[in-house]
C-alpha positions as CSV (number, residue, x, y, z in Angstrom):
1,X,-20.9,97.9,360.3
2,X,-18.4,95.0,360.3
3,X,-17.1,96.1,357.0
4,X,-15.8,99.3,359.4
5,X,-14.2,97.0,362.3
6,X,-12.1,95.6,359.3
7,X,-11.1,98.3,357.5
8,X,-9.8,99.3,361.2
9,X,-8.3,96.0,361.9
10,X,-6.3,96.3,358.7
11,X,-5.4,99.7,359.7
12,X,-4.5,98.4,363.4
13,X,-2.6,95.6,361.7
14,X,-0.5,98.3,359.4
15,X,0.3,100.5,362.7
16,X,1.4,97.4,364.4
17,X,3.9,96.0,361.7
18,X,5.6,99.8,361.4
19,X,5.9,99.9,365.2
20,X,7.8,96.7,365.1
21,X,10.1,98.1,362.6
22,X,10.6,101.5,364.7
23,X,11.0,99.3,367.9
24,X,13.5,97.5,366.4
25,X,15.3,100.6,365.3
26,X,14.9,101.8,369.1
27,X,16.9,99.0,370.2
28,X,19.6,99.6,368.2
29,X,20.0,102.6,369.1
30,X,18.1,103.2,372.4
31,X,19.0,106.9,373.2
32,X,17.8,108.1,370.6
33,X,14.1,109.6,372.0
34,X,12.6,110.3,368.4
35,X,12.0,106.5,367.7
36,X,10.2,106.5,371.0
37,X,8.1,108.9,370.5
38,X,6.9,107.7,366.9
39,X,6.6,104.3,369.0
40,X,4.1,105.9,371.5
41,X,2.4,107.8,368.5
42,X,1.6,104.7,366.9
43,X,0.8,102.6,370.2
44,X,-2.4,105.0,370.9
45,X,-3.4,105.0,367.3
46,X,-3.3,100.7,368.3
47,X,-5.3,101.4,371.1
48,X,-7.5,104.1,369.5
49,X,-8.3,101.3,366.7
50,X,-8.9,98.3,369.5
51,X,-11.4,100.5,371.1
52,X,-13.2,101.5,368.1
53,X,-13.0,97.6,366.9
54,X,-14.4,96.5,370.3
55,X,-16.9,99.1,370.1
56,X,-18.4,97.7,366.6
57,X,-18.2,94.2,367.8
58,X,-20.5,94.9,370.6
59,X,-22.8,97.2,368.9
60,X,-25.2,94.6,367.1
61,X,-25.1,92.5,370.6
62,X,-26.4,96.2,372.2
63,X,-28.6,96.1,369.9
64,X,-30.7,92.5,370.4
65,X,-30.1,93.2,374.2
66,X,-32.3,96.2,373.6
67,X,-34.7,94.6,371.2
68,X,-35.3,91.6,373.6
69,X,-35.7,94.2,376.7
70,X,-38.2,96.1,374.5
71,X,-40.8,93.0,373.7
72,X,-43.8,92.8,375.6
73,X,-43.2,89.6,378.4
74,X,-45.2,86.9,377.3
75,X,-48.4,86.5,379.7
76,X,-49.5,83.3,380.6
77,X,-53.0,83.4,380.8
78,X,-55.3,81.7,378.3
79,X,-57.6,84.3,376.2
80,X,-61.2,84.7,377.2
81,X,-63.7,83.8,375.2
């Protein structure tokens, strides 16, 4: 599952170093509406990838949350013999 969140990180990472590049196009020349539109393209692909990262991180905690909430409580009485 972590081999996912990278492969997305990397991905997010990519996005973020083009949008840089377009930003810095956009302030050269700031009436021009096409870089900003490629700019909020690739800002919700970020923000798609952050939330799909975030979601992967948390899975495995989900998961012992759900394990631990599962097991029996431990009793504290002392077997009968």
């Amino acid at each position: 599952m972590l081999a996912t969140a990278y492969v997305w990180y990397q991905k997010r990472e990519t996005l973020r170093i083009k949008r840089n590049l377009l930003f810095k196009e956009y302030e050269s020349h700031p009436n021009d509406f096409h870089f900003a539109s490629e700019i909020k393209t690739i800002d919700d692909e970020i923000a798609d990838y952050t939330r799909r990262i975030a979601q992967e991180c948390r899975a495995p905690e989900k998961l012992v949350q759900l394990t631990v909430e599962a097991e029996p409580e431990a009793t504290t009485e002392t077997p009968k013999k």
